[in-house]
SEZADREN-584726 format. One record per residue: y, z, x of N, C-alpha, C in turn. Coordinates in steps of 0.2 Angstrom, whole numbers, padded with zeros to 4 digits, always signed. Example, Ala and Ser with C-alpha at 12.3 -4.5 7.8 and 13.67 -1.06 7.14 Angstrom:
<rs>
-0028+0039+0066-0022+0039+0062-0016+0039+0066;-0011+0035+0064-0005+0036+0068+0000+0039+0064;
</rs>
This chain:
<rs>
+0102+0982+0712+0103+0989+0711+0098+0992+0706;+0096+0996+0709+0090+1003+0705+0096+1003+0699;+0091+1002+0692+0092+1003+0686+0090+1010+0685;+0094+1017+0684+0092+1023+0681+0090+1023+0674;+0084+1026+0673+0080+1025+0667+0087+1031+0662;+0085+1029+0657+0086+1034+0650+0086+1041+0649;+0092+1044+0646+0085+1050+0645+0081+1050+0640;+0077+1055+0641+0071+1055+0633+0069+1064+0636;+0066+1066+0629+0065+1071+0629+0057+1073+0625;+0052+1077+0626+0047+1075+0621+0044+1082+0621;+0045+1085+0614+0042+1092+0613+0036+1095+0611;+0034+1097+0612+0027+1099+0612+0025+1107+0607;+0019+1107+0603+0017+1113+0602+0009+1114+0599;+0008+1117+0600+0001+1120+0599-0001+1125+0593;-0006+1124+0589-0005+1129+0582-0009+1134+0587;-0015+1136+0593-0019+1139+0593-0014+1141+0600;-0008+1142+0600-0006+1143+0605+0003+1144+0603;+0004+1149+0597+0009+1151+0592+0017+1153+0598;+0015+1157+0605+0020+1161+0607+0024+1154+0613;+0022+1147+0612+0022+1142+0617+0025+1136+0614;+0030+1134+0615+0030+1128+0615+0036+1124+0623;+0032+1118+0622+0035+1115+0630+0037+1106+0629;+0040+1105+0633+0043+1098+0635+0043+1096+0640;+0043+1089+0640+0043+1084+0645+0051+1081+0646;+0052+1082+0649+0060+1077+0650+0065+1072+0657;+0065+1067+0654+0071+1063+0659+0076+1063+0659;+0080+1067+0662+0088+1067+0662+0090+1064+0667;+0100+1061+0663+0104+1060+0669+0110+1060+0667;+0116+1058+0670+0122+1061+0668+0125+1070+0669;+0127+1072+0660+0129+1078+0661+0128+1078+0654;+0121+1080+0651+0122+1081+0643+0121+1087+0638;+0121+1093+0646+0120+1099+0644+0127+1104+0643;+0129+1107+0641+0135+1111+0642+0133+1118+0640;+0136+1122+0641+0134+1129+0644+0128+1132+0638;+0122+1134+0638+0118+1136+0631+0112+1141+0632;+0110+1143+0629+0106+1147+0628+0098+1146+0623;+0094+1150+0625+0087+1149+0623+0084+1156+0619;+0083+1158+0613+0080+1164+0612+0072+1164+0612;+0069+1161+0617+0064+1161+0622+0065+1161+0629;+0061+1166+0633+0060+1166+0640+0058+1158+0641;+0060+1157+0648+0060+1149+0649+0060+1148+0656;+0056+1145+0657+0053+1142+0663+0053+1136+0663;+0058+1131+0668+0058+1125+0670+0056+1121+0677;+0049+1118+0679+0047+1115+0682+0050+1108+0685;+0054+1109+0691+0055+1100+0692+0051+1099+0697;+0050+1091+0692+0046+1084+0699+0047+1081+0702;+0055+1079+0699+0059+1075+0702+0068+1074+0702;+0069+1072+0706+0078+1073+0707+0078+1081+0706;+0085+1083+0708+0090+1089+0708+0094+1090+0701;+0096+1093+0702+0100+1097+0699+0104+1103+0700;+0110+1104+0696+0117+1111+0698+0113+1112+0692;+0113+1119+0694+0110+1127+0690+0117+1130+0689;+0118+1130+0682+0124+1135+0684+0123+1143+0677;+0125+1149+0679+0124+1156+0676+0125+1161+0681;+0128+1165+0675+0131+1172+0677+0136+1170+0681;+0143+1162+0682+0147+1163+0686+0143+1158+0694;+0138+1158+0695+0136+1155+0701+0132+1148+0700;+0132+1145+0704+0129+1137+0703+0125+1137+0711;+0121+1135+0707+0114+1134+0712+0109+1127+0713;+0109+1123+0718+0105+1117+0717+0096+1120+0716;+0093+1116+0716+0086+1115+0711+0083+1108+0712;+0080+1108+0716+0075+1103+0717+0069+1102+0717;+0064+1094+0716+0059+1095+0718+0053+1101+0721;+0052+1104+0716+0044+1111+0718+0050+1116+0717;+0051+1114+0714+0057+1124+0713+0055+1123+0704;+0054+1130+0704+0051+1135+0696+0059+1138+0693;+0064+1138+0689+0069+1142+0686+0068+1146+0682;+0067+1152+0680+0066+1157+0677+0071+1159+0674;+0072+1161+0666+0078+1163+0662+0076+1167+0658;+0079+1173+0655+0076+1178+0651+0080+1174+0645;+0078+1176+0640+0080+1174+0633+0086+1178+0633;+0090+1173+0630+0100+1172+0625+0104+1172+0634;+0099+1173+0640+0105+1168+0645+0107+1162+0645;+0112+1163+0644+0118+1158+0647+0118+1153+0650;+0117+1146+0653+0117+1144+0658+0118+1137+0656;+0119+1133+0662+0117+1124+0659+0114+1123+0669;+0114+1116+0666+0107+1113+0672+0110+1106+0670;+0113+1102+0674+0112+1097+0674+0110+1093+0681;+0108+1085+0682+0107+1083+0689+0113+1081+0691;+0112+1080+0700+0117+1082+0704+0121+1073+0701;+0126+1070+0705+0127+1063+0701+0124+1058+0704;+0120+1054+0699+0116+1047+0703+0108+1048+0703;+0108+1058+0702+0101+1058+0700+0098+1058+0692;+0092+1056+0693+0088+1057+0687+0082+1065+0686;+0083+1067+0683+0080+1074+0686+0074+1072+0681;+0069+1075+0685+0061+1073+0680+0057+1080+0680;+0058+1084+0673+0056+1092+0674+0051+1094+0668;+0046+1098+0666+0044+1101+0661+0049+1108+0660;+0047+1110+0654+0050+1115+0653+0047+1119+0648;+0045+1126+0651+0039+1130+0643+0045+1136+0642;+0044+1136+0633+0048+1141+0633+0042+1147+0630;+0041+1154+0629+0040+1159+0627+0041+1161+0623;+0037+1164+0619+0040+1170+0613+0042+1178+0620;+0046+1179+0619+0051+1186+0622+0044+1191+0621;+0040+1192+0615+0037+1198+0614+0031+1196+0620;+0028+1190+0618+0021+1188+0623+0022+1189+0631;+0030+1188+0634+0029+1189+0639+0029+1192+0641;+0033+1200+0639+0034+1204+0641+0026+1208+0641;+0023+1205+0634+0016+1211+0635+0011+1208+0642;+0012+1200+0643+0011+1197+0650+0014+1202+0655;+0020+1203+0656+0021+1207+0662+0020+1213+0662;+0020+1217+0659+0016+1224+0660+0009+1224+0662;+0007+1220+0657-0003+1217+0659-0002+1217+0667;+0003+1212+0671+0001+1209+0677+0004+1216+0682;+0010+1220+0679+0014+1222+0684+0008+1229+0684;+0004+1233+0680-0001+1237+0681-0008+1235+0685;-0009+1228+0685-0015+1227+0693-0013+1230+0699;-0021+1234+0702-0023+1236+0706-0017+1233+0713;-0014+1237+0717-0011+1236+0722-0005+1226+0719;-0004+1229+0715+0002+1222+0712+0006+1222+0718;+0011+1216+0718+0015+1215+0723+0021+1216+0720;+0026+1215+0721+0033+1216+0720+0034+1210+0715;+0037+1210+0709+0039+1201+0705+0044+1202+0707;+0042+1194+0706+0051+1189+0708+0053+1188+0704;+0053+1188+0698+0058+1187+0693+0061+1193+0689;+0060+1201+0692+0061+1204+0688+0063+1209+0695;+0069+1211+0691+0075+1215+0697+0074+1222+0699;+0072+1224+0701+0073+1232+0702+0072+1237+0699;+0076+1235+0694+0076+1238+0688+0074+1238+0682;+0069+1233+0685+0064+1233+0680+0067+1227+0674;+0072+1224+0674+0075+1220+0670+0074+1214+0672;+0072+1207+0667+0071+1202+0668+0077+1198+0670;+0080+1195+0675+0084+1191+0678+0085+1184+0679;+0089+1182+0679+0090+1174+0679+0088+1171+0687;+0084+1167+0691+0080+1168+0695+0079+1159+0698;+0080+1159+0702+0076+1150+0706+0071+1153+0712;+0064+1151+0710+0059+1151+0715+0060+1144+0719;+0059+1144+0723+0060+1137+0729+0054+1137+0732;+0046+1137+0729+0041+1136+0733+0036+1130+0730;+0035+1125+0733+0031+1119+0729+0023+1122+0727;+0022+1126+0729+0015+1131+0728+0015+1133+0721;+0021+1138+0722+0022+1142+0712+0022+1135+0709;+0028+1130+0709+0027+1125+0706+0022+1121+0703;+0017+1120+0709+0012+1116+0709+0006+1120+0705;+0007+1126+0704+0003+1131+0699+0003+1129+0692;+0008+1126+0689+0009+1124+0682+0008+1116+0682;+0005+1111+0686+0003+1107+0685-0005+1108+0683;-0008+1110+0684-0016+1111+0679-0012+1112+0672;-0009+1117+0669-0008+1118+0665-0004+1114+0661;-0002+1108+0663+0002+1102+0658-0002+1097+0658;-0009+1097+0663-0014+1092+0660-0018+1095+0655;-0018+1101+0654-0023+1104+0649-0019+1104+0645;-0011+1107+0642-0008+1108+0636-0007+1097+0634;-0008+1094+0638-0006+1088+0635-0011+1084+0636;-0019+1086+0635-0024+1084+0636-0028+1086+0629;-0036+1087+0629-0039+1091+0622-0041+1095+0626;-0040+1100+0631-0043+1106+0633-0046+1112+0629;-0050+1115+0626-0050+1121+0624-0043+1127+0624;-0041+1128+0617-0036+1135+0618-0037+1140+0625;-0044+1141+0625-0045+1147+0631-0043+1145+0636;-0043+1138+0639-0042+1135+0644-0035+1134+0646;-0032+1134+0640-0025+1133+0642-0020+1140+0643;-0025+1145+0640-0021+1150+0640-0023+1152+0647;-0029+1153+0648-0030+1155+0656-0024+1153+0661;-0025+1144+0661-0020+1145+0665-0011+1144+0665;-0011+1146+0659-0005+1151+0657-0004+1154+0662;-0009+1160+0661-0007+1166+0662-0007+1166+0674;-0011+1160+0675-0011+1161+0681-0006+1156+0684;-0001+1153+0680+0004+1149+0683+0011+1153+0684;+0011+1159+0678+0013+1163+0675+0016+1169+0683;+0008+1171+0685+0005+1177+0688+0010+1175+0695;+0007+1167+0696+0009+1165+0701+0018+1165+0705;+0022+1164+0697+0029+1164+0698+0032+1172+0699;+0028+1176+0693+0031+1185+0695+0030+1187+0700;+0026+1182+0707+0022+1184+0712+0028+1183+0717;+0031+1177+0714+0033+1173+0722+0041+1175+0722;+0043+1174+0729+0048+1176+0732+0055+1173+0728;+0061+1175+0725+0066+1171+0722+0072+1175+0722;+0075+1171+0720+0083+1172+0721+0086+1172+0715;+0089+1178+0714+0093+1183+0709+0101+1178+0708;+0102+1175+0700+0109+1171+0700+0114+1176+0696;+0118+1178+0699+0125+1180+0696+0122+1189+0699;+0122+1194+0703+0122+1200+0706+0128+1204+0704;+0128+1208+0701+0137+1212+0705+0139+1214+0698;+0138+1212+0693+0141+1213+0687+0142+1220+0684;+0150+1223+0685+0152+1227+0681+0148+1232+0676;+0146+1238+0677+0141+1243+0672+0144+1242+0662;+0150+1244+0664+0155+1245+0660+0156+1236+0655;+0156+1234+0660+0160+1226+0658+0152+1223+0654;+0146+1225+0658+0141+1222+0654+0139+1226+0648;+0141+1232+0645+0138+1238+0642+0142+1233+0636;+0150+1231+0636+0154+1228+0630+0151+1222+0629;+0150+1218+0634+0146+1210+0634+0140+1211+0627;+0135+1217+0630+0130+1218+0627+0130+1220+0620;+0138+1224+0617+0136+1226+0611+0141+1220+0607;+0142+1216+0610+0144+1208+0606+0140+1205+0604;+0137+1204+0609+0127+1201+0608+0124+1202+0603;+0127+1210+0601+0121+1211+0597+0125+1212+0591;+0132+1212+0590+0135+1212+0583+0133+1204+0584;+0133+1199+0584+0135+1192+0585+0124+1189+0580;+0123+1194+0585+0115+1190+0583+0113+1193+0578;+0116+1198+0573+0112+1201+0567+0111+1196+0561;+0116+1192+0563+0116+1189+0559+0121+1180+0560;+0118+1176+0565+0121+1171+0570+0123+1166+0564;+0123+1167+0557+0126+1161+0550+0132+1165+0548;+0131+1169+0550+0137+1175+0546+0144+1175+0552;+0148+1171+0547+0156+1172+0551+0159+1177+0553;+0160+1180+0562+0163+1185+0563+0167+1184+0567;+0174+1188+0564+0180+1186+0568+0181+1190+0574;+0182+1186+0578+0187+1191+0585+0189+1196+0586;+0193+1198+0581+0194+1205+0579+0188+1211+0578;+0185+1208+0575+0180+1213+0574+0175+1214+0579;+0174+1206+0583+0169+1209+0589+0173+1213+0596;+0178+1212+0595+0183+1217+0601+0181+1223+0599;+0184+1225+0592+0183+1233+0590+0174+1237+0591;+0171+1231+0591+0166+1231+0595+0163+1233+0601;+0165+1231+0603+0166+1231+0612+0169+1235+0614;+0176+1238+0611+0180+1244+0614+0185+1242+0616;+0186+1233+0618+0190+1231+0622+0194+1226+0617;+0201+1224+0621+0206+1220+0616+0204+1214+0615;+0207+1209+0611+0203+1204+0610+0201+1198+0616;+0211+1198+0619+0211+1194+0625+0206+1198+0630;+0204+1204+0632+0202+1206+0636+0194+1202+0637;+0193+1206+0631+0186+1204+0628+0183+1197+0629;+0188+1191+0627+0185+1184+0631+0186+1181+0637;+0190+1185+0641+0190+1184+0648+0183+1187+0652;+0181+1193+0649+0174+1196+0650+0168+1194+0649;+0168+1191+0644+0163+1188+0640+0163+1180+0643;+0167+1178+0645+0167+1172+0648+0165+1171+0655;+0166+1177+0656+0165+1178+0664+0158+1180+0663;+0155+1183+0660+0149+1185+0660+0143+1180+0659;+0144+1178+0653+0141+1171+0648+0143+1166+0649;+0147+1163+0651+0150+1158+0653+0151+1155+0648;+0154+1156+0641+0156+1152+0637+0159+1159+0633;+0164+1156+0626+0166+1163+0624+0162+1164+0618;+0163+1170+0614+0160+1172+0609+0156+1167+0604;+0162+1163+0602+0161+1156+0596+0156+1153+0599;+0154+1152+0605+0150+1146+0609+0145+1152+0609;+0145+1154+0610+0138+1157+0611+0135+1159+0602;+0138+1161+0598+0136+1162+0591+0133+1155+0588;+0139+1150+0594+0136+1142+0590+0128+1141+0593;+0127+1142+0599+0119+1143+0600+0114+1147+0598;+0114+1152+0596+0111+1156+0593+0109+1152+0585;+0113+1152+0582+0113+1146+0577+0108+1141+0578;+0110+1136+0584+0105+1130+0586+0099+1133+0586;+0098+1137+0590+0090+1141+0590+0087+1143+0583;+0092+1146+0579+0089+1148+0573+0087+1142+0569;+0091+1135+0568+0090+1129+0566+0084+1128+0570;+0083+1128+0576+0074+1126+0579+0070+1131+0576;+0070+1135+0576+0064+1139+0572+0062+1135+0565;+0070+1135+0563+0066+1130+0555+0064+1128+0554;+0066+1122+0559+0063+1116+0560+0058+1116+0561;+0055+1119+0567+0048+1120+0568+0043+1126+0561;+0047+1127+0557+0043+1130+0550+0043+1126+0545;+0046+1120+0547+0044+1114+0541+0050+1114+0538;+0054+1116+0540+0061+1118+0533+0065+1109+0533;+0067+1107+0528+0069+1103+0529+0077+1102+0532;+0079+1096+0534+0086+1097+0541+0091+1100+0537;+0091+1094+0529+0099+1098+0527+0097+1106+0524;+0092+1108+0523+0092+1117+0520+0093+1119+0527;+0089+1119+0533+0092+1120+0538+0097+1122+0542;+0104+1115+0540+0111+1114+0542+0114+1120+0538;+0113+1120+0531+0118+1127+0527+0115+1132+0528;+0107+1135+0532+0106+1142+0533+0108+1145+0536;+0108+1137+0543+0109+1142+0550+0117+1142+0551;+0120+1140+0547+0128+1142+0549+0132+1133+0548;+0131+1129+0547+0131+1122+0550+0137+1121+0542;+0142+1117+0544+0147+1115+0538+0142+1111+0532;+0136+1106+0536+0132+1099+0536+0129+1098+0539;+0124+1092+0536+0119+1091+0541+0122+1086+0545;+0129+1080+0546+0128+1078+0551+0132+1084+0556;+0134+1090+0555+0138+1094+0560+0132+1098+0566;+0127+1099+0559+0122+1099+0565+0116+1099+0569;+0118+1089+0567+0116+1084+0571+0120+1084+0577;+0126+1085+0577+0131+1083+0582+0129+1089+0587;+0129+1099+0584+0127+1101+0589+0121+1102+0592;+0119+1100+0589+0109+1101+0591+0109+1098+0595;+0110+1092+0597+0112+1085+0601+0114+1088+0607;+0120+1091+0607+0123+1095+0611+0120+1098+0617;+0116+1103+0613+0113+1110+0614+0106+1109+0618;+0102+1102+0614+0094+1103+0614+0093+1094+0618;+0097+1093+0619+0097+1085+0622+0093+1078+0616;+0092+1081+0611+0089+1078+0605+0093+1080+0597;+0091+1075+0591+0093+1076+0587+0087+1081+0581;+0090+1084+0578+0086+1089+0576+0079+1084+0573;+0080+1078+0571+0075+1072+0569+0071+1070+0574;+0074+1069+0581+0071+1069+0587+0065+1073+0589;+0067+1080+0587+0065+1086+0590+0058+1087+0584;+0059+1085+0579+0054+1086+0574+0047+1080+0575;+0050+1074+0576+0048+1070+0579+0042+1069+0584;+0045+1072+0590+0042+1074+0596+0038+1081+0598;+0035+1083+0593+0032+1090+0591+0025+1087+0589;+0022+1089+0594+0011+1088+0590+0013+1093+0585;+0007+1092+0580+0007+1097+0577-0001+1104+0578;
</rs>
């Protein structure tokens, strides 16, 4: 019997290249549970499948398919059972891409992006084209190679060009005006401050809505309730530190964390690595 490899994970980042960092990873099992990224993120598979799940919908993802996520969506990914999934993954700074997609959506006779809806909002999104896919393979021999910065920013920007080009499929359609507008202003009471204890209560009277209403809505939307998504937002904040040199345990009591083995347990969770992993596995 076929022994399935491990997982591992391995992070990546670049000083000439601030708005970027990316990973290598083998997964299998099920080590993801529902979480979020405060980077726009793109994940590349080149091997095994995967369920896609957000906004309430579960999507397979295979081999040459591109997934597209705006920053604080919701989602988990794991591979289907018996697979081993083998994917890159580049995460964004939110401000960089955005000034990308304006640069791109103003060329002469542009075409319609596929990752971004109608309404001009970026959306959660599976391209299924081994073409787009195969666009970010120059770019992970140059980021993981000595290429010149220019080099690798170029084709960034044309692996990039190539995804808002291509044709893709919108996850979770349909959502409520009213139901997203209260979603929304939890989001933004919850992230002013992601270390800072805030009760139920108060994110309801937020929202407008009652408290039981409120996590029925919120769950439905984000697919986890309030606390779980506060507790991500947290992990994220704990990766910035990390990635600013902060040591683990000042880390663990900044970003909200009882201790540092609490959050090693969630980071673990969250990022498929421990925060010592993650620090670890980072070029500098």
């Amino acid at each position: 019997m076929r022994k399935t490899p491990p997982c591992a994970s391995v992070f990546r980042r670049d000083p000439e290249l601030g708005f970027l960092e990316w990973r290598s990873s083998l997964i299998q099992g099920a080590p993801f549970g529902v979480h979020t990224h405060d980077t726009v993120s793109v994940a590349v598979v080149r091997g095994g499948s995967y369920a896609l799940s957000c906004r309430g919908e579960t999507r397979e993802a295979g081999p040459g398919s591109a997934v597209f996520f705006p920053a604080e969506e919701p989602h988990s990914c794991n591979p289907l059972p018996g697979e081993a999934m083998d994917y890159r993954k580049y995460y964004l700074a939110p401000a960089w891409f955005e000034a990308l997609r304006l640069e791109l959506a103003g060329e002469p006779a542009a075409p319609p992006e596929g990752c971004i809806a109608d309404d001009g909002a970026a959306r959660p999104a599976v391209v299924c084209d081994p073409a787009t896919a195969g666009a970010f393979a120059p770019l992970a021999r140059a980021l993981e190679g000595d290429a010149p910065a220019g080099e690798k920013l170029a084709l960034l920007r044309v692996a990039l060009r190539r995804l808002l080009r291509a044709p893709a499929y919108f996850l979770g359609e349909g959502e409520p005006a009213a139901e997203r507008e209260a979603v929304s202003a939890v989001v933004r009471a919850i992230s002013r401050d992601p270390a800072e204890t805030i009760r139920l209560e108060e994110l309801a009277e937020a929202s407008g809505l009652t408290p039981s209403h409120l996590l029925r809505v919120f769950r439905r939307s984000r697919g986890l309730t309030p606390h779980a998504y506060q507790t991500q937002l947290r992990v994220n904040l704990a990766k910035r530190m990390l990635a600013e040199g902060a040591p683990i345990a000042q880390v663990a009591l900044e970003a909200g964390f009882v201790d540092q083995s609490h959050l090693n347990r969630v980071f673990r969770r969250y990022m498929g690595a421990t925060p010592r992993q993650y620090l670890l596995g980072a070029r500098p």
